[in-house]
C-alpha positions in Angstrom: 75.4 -47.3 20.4 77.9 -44.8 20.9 77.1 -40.8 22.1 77.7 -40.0 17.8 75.0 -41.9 16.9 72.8 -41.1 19.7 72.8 -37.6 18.8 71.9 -38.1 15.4 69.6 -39.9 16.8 68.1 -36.5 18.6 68.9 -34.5 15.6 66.8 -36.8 13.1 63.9 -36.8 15.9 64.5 -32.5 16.5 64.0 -32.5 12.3 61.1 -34.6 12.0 59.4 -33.1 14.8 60.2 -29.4 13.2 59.1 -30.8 9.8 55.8 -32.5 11.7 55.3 -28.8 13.1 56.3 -26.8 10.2 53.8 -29.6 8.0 50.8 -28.5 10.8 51.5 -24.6 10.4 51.2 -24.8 6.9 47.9 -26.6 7.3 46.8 -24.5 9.7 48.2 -21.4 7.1 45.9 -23.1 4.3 42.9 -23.3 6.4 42.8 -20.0 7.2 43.4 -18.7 4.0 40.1 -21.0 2.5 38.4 -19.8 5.6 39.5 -16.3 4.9 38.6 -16.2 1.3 35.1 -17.9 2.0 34.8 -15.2 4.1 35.6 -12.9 1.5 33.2 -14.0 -1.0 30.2 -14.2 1.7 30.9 -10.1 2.4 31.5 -9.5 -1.0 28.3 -11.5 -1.6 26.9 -9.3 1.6 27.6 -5.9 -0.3 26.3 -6.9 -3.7 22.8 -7.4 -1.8 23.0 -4.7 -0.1 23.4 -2.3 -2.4 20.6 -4.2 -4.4 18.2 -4.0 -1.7 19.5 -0.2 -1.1 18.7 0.0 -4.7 15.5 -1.5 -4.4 14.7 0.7 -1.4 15.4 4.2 -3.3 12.8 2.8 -6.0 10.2 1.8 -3.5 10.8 5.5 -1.5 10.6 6.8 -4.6 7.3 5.0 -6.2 5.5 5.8 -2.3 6.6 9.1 -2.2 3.1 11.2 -2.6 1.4 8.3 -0.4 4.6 8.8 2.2 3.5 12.4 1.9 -0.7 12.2 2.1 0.0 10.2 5.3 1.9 12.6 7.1 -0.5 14.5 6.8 -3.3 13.0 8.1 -1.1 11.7 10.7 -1.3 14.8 13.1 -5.0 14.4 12.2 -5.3 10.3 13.2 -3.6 10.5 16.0 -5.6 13.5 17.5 -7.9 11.9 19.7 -5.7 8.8 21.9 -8.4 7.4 24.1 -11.9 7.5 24.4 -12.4 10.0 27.0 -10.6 13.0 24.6 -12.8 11.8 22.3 -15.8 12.8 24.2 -14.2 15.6 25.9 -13.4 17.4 22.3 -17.1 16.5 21.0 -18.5 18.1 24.2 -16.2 21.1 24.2 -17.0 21.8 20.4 -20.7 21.8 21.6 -20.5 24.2 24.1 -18.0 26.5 22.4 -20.9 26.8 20.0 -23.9 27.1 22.5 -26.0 24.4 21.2 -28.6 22.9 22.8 -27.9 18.8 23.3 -31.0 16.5 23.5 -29.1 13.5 23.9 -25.5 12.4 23.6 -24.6 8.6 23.8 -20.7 7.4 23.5 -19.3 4.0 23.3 -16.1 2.6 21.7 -16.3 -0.4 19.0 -13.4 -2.9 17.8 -11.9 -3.2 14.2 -9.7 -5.2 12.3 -6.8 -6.6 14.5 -5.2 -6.3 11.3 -6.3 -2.4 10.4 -3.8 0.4 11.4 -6.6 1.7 13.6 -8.1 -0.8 15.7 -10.5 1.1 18.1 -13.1 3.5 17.2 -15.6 5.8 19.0 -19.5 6.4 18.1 -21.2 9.5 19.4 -24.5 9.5 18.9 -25.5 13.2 19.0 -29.4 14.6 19.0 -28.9 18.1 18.9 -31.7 20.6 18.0 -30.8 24.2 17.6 -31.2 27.4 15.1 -30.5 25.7 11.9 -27.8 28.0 10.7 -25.8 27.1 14.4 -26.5 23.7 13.7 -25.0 23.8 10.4 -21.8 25.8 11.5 -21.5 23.4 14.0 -21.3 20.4 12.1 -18.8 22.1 9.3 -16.9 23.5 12.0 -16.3 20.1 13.8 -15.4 18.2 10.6 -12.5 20.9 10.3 -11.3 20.6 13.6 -11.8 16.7 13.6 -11.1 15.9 10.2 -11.0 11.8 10.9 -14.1 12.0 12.1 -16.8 10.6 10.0 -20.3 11.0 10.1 -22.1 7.5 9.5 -25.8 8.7 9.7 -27.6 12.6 10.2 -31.1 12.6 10.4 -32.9 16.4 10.2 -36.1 17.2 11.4 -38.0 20.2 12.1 -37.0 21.5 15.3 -39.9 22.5 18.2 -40.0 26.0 17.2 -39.6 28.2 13.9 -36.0 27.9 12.6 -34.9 25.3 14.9 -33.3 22.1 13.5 -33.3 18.7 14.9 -30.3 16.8 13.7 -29.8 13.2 15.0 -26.0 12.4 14.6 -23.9 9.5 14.1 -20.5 10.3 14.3 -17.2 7.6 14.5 -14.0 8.8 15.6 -10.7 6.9 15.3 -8.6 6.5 18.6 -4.9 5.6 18.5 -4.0 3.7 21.2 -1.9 6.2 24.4 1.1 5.3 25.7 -0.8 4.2 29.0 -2.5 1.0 27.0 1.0 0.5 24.9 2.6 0.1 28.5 0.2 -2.6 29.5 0.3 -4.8 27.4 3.6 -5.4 27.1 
């Protein structure tokens, strides 16, 4: 073999290996261009839902509106009393703002539903006895203040003396959970 055909040869290897290359690129090219239209459709596909469940969304915001709205504003209200000591705190400062005379006065905290949006609860068990009309106020005036507050049972008897009222009281109070029992349990 003489130098003529050794570099053809070379040349014939240099070409096939450029055509091998150029062959590789071009499938590499193709690749990316099914990967990059599959890509396409999926966020095309994306947006579509998207919007759909934007859509979707703007009904739903729409259709809750005036519950949206009744719940914020209760929630100022639900959220007023965060543990159980405010809870007795505010029931024993509304009774002394008013001056009434306590008999008895028994607190404790019960569980709900782990599955309620309120899961703790307080019951005061009040036995207050007073001028009826102070009595009265009282009660009206703490169901404005604490407008969460239900009353589960109210037993009136006559007081002692003339216009005096005995009123055995049942109240239950909601308590949101404070940042302190948040931070605890996680």
């Amino acid at each position: 073999m003489n130098n003529k055909h050794l570099a053809c040869l070379v040349v014939g290897l240099l070409v096939a290996a450029v055509l091998q290359w150029t062959n590789l690129s071009h499938q590499k090219l193709r690749d990316a261009q099914d990967l990059e239209a599959l890509s396409r459709s999926s966020y095309d596909n994306a947006v579509i839902a998207r919007v759909a469940e934007q859509r979707k969304m703007v009904i739903l915001k729409n259709k809750t509106k005036n519950k949206r709205d009744y719940l914020s504003e209760w929630t100022p209200h639900i959220n007023q009393i965060k543990n159980a000591q405010v809870g007795e705190a505010l029931i024993n400062m509304k009774i002394k703002e008013s001056k009434i005379i306590t008999l008895s006065q028994v607190f404790d905290t019960f569980d709900r539903e782990k599955e309620s949006a309120i899961t703790r609860g307080l019951n005061a068990q009040l036995v207050l006895e007073d001028d009826y009309v102070k009595v009265f106020n009282w009660l009206a005036n703490f169901e404005a203040s604490v407008p969460a507050a239900r009353v589960s049972s109210c037993k009136l008897t006559k007081g002692q003396s003339g216009n005096d009222l005995r009123m055995d009281l049942l109240l239950k109070l909601p308590i949101t959970k404070d940042e302190g029992e948040k931070k605890s349990k996680v």
